[in-house]
VOMI-407165 format. One record per residue (C-alpha): x, y, z; residue number from 1; residue in three letters. Coordinates in steps of 0.001 Angstrom, whole numbers, plus 524288, in hexadecimal, padded with zeros to 5 digits. Example, Ala and Ser with C-alpha at 12.3 -4.5 7.8 and 13.67 -1.06 7.14 Angstrom:
<drenbas>
(drenba (8300C, 7EE6C, 81E78), 1, ALA)
(drenba (83566, 7FBDC, 81BE4), 2, SER)
</drenbas>
This chain:
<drenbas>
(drenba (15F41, 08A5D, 34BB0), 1, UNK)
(drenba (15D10, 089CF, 33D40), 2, UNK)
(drenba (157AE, 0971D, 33CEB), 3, UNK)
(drenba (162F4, 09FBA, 34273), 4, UNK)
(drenba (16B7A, 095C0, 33D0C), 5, UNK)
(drenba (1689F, 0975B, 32F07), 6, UNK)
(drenba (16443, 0A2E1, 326EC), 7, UNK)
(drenba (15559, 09D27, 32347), 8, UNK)
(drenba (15524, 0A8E2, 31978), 9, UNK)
(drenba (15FB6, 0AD46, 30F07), 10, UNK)
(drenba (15B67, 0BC5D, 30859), 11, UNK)
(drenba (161DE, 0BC5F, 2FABD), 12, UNK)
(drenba (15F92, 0CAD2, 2F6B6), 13, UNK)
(drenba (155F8, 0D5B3, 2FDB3), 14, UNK)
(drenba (14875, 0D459, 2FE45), 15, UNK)
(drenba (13B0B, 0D826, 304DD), 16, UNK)
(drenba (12F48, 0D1CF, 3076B), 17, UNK)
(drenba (122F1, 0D943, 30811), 18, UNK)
(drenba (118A7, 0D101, 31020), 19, UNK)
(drenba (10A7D, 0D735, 30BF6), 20, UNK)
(drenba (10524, 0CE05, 315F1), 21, UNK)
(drenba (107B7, 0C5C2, 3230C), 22, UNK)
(drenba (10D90, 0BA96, 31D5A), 23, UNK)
(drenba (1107D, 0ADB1, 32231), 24, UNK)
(drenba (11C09, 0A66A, 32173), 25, UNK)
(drenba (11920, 09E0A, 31565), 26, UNK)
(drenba (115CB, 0A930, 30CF6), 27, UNK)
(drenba (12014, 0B16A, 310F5), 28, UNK)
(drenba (12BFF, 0A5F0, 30CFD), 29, UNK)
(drenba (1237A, 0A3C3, 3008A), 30, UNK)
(drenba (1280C, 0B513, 2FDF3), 31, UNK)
(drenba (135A7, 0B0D6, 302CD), 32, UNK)
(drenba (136CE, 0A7DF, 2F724), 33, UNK)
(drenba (134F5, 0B386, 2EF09), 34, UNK)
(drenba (14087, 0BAED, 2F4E3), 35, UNK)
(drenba (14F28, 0B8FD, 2F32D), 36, UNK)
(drenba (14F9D, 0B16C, 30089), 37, UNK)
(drenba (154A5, 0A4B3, 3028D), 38, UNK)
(drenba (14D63, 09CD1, 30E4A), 39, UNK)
(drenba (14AF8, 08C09, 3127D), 40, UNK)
(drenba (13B14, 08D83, 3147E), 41, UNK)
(drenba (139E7, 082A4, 31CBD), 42, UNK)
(drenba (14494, 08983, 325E0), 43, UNK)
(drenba (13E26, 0970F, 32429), 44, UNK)
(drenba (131A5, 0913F, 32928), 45, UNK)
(drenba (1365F, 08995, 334C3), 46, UNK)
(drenba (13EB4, 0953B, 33984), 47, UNK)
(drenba (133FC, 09DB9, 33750), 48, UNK)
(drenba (12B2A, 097C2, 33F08), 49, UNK)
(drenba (1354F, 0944E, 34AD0), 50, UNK)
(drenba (135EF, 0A409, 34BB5), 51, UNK)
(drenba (12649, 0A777, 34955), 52, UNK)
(drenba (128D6, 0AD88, 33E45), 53, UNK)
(drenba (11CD7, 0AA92, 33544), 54, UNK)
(drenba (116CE, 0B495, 32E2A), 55, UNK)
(drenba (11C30, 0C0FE, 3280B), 56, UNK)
(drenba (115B3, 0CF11, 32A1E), 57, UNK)
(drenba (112F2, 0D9E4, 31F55), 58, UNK)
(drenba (11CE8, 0E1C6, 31C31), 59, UNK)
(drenba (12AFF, 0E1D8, 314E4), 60, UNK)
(drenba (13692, 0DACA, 31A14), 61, UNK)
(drenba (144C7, 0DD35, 31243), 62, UNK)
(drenba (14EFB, 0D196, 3131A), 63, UNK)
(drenba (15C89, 0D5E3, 30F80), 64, UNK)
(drenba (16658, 0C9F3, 308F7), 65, UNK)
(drenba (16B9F, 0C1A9, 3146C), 66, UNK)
(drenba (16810, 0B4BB, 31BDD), 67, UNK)
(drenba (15D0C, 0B658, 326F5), 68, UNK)
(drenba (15728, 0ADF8, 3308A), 69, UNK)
(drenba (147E1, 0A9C0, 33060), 70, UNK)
(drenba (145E3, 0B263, 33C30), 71, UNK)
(drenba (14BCC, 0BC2A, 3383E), 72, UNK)
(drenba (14655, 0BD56, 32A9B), 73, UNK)
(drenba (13974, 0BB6F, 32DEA), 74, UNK)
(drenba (13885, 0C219, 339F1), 75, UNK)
(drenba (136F3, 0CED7, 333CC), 76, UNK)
(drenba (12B71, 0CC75, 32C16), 77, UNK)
(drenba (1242C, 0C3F2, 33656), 78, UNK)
(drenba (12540, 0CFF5, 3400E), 79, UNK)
(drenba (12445, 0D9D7, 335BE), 80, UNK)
(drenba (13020, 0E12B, 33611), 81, UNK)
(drenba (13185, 0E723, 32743), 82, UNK)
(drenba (13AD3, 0EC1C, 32057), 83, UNK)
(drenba (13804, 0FB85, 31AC1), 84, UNK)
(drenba (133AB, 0FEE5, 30D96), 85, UNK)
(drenba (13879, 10952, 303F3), 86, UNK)
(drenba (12D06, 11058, 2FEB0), 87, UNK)
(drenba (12DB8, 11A6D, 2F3EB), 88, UNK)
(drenba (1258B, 12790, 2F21D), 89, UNK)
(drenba (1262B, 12CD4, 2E401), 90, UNK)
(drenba (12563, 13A62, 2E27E), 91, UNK)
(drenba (11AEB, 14266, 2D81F), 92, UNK)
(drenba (10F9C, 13783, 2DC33), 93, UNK)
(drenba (1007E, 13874, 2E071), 94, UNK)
(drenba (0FCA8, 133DF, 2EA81), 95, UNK)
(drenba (0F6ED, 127DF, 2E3AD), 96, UNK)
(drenba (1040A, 12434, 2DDE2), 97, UNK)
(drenba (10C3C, 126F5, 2EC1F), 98, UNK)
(drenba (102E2, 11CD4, 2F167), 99, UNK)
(drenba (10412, 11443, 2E87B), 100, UNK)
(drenba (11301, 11453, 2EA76), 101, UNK)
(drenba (111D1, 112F0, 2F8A4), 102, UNK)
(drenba (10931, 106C9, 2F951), 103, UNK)
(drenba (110ED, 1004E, 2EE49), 104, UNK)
(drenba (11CDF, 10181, 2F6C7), 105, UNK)
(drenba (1141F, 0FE21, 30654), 106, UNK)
(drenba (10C0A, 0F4DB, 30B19), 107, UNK)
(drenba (0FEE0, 0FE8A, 30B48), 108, UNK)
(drenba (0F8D1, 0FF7D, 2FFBA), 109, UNK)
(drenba (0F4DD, 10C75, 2F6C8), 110, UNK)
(drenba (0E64D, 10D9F, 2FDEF), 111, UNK)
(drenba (0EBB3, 10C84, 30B38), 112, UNK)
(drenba (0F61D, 115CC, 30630), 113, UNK)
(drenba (0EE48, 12013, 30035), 114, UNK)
(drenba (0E4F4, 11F49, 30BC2), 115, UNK)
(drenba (0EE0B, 120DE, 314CB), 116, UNK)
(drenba (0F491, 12DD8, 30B71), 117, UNK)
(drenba (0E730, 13352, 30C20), 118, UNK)
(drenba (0E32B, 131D4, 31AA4), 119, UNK)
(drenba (0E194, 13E7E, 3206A), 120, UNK)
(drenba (0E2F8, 13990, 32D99), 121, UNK)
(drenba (0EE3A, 134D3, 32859), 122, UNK)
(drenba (0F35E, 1419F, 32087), 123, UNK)
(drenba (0EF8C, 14972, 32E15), 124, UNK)
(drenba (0F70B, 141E2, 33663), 125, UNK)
(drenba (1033E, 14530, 32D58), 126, UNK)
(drenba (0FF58, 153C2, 32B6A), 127, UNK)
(drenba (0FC7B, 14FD2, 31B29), 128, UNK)
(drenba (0F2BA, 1561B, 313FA), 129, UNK)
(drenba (0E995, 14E44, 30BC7), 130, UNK)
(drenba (0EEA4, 15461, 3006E), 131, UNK)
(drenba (0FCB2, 155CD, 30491), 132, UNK)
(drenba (0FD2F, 1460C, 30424), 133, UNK)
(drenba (103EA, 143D1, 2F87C), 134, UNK)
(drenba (10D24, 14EC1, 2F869), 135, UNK)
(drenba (1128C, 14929, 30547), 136, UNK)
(drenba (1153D, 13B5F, 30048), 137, UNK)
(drenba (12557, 13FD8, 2FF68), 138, UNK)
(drenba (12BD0, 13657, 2F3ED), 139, UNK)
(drenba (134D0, 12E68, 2FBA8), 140, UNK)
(drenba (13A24, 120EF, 2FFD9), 141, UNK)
(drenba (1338F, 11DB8, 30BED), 142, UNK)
(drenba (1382B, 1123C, 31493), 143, UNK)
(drenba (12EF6, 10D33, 31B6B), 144, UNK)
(drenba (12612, 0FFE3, 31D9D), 145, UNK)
(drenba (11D19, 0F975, 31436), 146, UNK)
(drenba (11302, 0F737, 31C63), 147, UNK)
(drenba (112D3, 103EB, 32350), 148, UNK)
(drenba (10531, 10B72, 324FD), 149, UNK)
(drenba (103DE, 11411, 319B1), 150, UNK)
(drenba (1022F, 11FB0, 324D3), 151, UNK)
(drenba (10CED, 11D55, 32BD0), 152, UNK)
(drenba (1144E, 11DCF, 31CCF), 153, UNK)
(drenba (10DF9, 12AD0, 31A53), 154, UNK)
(drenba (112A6, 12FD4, 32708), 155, UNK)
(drenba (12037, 12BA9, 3210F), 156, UNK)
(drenba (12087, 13301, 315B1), 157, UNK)
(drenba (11B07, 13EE3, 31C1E), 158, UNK)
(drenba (12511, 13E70, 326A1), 159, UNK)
(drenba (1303B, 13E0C, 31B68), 160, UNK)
(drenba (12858, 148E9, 312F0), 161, UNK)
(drenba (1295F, 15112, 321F6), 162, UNK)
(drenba (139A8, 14DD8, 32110), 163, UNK)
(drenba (13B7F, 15120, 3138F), 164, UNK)
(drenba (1341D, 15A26, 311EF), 165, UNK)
(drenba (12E5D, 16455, 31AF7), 166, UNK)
(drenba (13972, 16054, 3257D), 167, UNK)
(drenba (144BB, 16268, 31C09), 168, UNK)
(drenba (13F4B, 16E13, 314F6), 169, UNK)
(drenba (13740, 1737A, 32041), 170, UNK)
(drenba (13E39, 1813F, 31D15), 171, UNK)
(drenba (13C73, 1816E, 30F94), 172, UNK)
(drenba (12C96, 17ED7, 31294), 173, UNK)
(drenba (12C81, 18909, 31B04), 174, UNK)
(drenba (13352, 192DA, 31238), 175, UNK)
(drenba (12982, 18EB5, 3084C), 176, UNK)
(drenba (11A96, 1959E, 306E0), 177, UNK)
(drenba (11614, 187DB, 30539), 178, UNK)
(drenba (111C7, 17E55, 30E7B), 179, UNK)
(drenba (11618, 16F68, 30F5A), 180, UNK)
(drenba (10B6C, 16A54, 3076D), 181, UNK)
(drenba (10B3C, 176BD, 2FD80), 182, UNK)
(drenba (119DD, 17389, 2FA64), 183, UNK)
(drenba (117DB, 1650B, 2F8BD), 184, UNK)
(drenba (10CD4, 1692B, 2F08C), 185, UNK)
(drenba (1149D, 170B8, 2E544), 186, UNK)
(drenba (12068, 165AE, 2E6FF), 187, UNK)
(drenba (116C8, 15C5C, 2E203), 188, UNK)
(drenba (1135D, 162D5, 2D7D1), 189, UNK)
(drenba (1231A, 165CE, 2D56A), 190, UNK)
(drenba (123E2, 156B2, 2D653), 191, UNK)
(drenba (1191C, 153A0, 2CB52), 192, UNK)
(drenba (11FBA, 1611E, 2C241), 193, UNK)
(drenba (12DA9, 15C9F, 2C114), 194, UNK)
(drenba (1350B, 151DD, 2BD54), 195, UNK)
(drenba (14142, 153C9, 2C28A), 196, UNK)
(drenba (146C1, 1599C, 2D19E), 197, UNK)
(drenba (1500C, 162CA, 2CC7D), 198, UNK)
(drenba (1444F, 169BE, 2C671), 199, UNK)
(drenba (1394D, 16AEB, 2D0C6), 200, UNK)
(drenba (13F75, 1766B, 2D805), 201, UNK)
(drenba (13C1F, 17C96, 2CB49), 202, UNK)
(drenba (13050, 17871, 2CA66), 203, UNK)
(drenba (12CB6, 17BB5, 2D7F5), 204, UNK)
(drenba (131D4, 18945, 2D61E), 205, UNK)
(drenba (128FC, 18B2D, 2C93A), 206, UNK)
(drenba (11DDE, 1860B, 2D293), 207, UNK)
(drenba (11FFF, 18FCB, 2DE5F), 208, UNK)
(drenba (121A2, 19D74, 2D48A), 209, UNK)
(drenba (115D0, 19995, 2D0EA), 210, UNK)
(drenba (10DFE, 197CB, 2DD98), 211, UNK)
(drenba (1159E, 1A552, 2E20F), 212, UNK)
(drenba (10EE9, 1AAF1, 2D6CA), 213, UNK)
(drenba (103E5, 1A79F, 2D7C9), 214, UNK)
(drenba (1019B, 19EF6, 2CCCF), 215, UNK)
(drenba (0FC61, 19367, 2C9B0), 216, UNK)
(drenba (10457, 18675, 2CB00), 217, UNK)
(drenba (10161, 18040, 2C00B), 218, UNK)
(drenba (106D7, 17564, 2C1C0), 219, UNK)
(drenba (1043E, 16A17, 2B89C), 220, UNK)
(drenba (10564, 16021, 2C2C0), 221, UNK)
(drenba (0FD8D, 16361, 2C9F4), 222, UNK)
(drenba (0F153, 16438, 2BEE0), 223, UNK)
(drenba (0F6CD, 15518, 2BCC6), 224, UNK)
(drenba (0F345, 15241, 2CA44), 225, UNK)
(drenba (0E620, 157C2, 2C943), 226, UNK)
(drenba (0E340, 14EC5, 2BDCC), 227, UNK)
(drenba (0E7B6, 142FB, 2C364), 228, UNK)
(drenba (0F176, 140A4, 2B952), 229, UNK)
(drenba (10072, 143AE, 2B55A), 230, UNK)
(drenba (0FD7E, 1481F, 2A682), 231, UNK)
(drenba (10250, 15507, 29D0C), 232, UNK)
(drenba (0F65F, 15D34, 29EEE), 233, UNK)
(drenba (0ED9B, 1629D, 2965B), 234, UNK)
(drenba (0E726, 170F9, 295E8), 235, UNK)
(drenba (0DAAC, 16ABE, 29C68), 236, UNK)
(drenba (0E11E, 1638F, 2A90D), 237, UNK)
(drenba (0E69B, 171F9, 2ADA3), 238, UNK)
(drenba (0D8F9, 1760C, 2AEF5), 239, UNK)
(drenba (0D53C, 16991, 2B7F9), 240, UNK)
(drenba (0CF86, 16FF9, 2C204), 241, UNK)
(drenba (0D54D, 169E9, 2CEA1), 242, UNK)
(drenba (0DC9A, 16E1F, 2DB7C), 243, UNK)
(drenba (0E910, 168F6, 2D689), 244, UNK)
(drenba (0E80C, 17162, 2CA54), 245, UNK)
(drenba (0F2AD, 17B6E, 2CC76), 246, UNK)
(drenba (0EDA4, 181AB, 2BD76), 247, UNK)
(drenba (0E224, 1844F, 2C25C), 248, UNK)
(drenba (0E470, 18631, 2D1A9), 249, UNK)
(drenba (0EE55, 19086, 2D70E), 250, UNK)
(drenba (0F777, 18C82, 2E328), 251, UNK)
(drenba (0FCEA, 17F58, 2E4E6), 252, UNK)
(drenba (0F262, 171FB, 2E298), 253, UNK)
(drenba (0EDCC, 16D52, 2F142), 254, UNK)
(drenba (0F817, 163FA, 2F239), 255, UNK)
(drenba (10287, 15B3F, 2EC7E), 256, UNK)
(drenba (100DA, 15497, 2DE28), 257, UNK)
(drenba (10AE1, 14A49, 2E261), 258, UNK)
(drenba (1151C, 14689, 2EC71), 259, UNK)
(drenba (121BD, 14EB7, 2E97E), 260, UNK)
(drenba (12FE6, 14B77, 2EC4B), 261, UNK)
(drenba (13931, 1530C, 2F3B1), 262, UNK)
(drenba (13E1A, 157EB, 2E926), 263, UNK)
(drenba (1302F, 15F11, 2E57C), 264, UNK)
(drenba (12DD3, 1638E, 2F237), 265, UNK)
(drenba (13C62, 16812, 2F476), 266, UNK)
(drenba (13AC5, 1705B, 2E663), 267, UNK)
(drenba (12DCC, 175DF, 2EDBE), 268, UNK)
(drenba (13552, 179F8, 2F8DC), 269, UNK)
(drenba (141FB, 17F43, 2F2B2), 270, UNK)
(drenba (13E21, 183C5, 2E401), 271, UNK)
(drenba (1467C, 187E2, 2DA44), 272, UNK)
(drenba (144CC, 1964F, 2D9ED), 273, UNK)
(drenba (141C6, 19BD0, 2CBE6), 274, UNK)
(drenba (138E5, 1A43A, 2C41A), 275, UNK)
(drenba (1316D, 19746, 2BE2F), 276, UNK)
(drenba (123C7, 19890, 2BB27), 277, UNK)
(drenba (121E6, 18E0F, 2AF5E), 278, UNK)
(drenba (1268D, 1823E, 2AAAC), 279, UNK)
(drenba (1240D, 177B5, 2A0E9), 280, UNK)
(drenba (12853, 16871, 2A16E), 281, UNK)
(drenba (13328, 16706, 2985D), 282, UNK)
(drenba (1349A, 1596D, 29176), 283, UNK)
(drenba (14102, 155F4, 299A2), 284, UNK)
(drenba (136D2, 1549D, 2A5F1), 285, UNK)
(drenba (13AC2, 16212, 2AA6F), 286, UNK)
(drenba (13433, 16DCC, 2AA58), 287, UNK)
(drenba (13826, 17C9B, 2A1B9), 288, UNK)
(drenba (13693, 18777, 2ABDF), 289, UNK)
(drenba (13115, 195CC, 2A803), 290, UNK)
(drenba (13013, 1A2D7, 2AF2B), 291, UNK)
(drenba (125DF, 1A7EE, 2A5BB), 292, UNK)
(drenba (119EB, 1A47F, 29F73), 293, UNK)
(drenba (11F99, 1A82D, 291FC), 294, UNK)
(drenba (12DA1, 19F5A, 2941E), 295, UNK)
(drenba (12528, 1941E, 29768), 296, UNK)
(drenba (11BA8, 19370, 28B88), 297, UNK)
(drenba (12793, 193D6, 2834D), 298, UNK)
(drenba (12DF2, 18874, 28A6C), 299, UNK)
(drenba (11F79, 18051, 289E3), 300, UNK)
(drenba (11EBF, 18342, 27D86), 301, UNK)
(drenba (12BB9, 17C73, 27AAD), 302, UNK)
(drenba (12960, 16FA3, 2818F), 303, UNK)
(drenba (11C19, 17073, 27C14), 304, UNK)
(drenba (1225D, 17025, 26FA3), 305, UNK)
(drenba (12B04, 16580, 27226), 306, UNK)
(drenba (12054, 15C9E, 277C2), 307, UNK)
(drenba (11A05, 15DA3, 26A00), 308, UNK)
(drenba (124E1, 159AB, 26360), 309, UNK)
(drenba (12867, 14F05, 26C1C), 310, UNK)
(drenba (118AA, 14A2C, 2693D), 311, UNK)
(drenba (11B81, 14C20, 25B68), 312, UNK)
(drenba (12722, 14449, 25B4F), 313, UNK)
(drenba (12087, 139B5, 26279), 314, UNK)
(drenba (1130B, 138ED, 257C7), 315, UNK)
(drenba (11D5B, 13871, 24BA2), 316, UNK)
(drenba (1247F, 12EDA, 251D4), 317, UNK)
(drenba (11928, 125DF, 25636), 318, UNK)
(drenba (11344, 12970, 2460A), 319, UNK)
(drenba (11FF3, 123DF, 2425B), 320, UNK)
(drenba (121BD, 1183B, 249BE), 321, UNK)
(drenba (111F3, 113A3, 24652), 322, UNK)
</drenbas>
């Protein structure tokens, strides 16, 4: 027979097809033309329909470069049988933004997403707080299918946050005076504070002398995340009266400002052990670390002064060039 005979299909280069919709067999050879795939219609057609095969299911099918038979090329998508998706968590996001992510890379879209995120049947079921949500949204590749139930992906992610993280380190939590959600807590706030890994054990370090203390966080970030907005802050904004304002409020804020990496919550777990109690953001994206009160003024003073000339520079410049 012409169909085993012959390959009815030729795959130039790698693709995927992602069928939104149950499509038939006419619109699905009019997406083929769009793909490097070489085919005969008329024979795609007639051995399509000696097998049954007419109509394609949602979901993503990959073809690798090779020759393939009707059947065997559309088999797959007329009994559904995808091909998994890559889908990529970024870490230092809100909620809002992780969602966004997701449904730009799944089938489900942001509402069913978000509704989903913030079901506390849901959340129960997985032992999530409501407010521990975003903090347990672990930046990652996940492999998985695009049309699976945004639950069932959240049950994912949680399961790999379990392996990574309180599996792996299970000691380490235990050593620690902070629970789970505590320690993710202060990592996301590591995550939002600096720039760079090799500096957040530092960071985290700075954070802790200061909750052994006694003291106030104060921790810009987290007066950002009270406002709604990632800005340099003004005198006013740190006395926003909010939850989330460690200024104002002693302890740690009631949960996580944003969905820290491993990195963050490893620098939680195993800080760098120092004398830190200030620092200010330096202009190479790191931060200048003081034990005293006294040593830091001096060193904000200095990068104070350097901002101003830097804005100096920048007016006589723009002067010149109008």
């Amino acid at each position: 027979m012409l169909l085993y005979d012959t390959d009815a299909l030729n795959v130039e280069d790698s693709f995927s097809i992602y069928i939104s919709e149950e499509t038939l067999l006419p619109g699905l050879l009019d997406i083929l033309e769009e793909k490097p795939v070489s085919f005969n219609r008329d024979h795609v057609k007639w051995a399509t329909r000696l097998e049954g095969w007419r109509r394609a299911r949602v979901g993503h099918y990959s073809y690798e470069p090779r020759g393939y038979h009707a059947d065997e090329f559309f088999k797959k998508m007329a009994m559904g049988n995808q091909d998994p998706v890559n889908v990529t968590i970024l870490p230092g996001r809100t909620l809002g933004s992780v969602v966004d992510q997701i449904s730009s890379q799944l089938y489900a879209d942001s509402l069913e997403i978000m509704s989903t995120f913030q079901d506390s049947t849901v959340l129960a079921d997985l032992g999530i707080p409501q407010e521990q949500v975003i903090g347990h949204l672990l930046p990652e590749t996940y492999q998985t299918f695009w049309t699976v139930k945004p639950s069932r992906f959240l049950g994912q992610i949680n399961a790999t946050f379990k392996r990574l993280i309180f599996e792996k380190h299970q000691q380490a939590i235990e050593d620690s005076k902070y629970t789970i959600d505590e320690i993710v807590t202060l990592a996301s706030i590591v995550e939002w504070e600096a720039n760079v890994d090799e500096e957040k054990p530092t960071v985290a370090g700075l954070y802790l002398n200061r909750l052994r203390k006694g003291w106030r966080l104060q921790a810009d970030p987290t007066v950002n995340f009270a406002l709604g907005e990632r800005r340099r802050l003004t005198y006013a904004d740190y006395q926003f009266d909010h939850p989330y304002n460690t200024y104002l409020n002693r302890g740690l804020p009631p949960g996580p400002i944003t969905n820290p990496s491993e990195s963050s919550i490893l620098a939680v777990l195993y800080p760098e052990d120092h004398n830190y109690m200030f620092m200010v953001a330096t202009p190479e994206g790191v931060h200048d670390f003081s034990r005293t009160y006294a040593e830091h003024q001096k060193k904000t003073a200095k990068w104070q002064q350097w901002i101003r000339k830097q804005y100096r520079i920048k007016r006589e410049r723009e002067r010149a060039e109008q």
